[in-house]
C-alpha positions as CSV (number, residue, x, y, z in Angstrom):
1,X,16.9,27.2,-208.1
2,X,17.0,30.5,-205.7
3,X,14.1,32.9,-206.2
4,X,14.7,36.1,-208.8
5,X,15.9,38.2,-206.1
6,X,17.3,36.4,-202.8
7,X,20.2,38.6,-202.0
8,X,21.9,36.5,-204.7
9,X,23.1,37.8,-207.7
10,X,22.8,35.9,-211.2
11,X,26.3,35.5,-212.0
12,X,27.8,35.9,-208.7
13,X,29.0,32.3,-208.0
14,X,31.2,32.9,-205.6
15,X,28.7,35.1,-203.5
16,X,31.2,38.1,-203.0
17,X,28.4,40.7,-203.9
18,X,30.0,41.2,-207.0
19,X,30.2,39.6,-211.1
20,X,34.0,39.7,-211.4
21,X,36.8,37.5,-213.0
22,X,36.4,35.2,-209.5
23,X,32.9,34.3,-210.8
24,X,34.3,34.1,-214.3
25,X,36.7,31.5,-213.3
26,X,34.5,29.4,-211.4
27,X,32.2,29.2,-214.9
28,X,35.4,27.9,-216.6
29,X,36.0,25.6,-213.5
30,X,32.1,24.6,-214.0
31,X,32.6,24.0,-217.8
32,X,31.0,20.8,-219.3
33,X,28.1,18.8,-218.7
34,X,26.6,19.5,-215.1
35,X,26.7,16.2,-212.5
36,X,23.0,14.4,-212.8
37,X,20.2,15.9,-210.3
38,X,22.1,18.7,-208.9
39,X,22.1,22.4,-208.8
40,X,24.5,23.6,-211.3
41,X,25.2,27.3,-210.6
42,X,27.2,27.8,-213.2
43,X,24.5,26.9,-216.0
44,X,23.2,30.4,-216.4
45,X,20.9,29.1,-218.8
46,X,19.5,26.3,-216.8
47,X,19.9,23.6,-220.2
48,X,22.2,21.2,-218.6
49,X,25.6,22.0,-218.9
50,X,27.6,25.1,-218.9
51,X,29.3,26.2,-222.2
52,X,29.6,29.1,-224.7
53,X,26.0,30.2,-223.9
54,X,26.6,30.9,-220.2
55,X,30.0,32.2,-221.2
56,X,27.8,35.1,-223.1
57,X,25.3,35.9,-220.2
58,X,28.1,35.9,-217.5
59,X,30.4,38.6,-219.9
60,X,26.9,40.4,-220.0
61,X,26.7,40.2,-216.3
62,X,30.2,41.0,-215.2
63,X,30.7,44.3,-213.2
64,X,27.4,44.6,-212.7
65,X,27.4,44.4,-209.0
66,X,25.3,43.4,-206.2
67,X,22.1,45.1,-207.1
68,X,19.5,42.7,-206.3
């Protein structure tokens, strides 16, 4: 998992600078249970898989920017 504040954005999956419909679309892409010992960006929540909870937290997220 990258540190709170790496240049990275939470959110920003496609590493634009930006939480826009891109990264919304690669969180549908994601959707489902995440692949066994690996880093699922996606899973905003860090339980697993990504699903209506991450959905939530990247609509709270989008067009917030790059600010970190």
């Amino acid at each position: 998992e990258p540190p709170a504040c790496d240049g990275i954005c939470e959110g920003d999956l496609n590493f634009d600078g930006d939480v826009d419909g891109g990264d919304l679309g690669l969180l549908f892409a994601a959707w489902g249970d995440c692949p066994p010992a690996s880093f699922c960006r996606a899973d905003l929540d860090r339980n697993g898989r990504v699903d209506g909870t991450d959905l939530g937290l990247m609509l709270s997220l989008l067009g917030g920017g790059g600010d970190c």
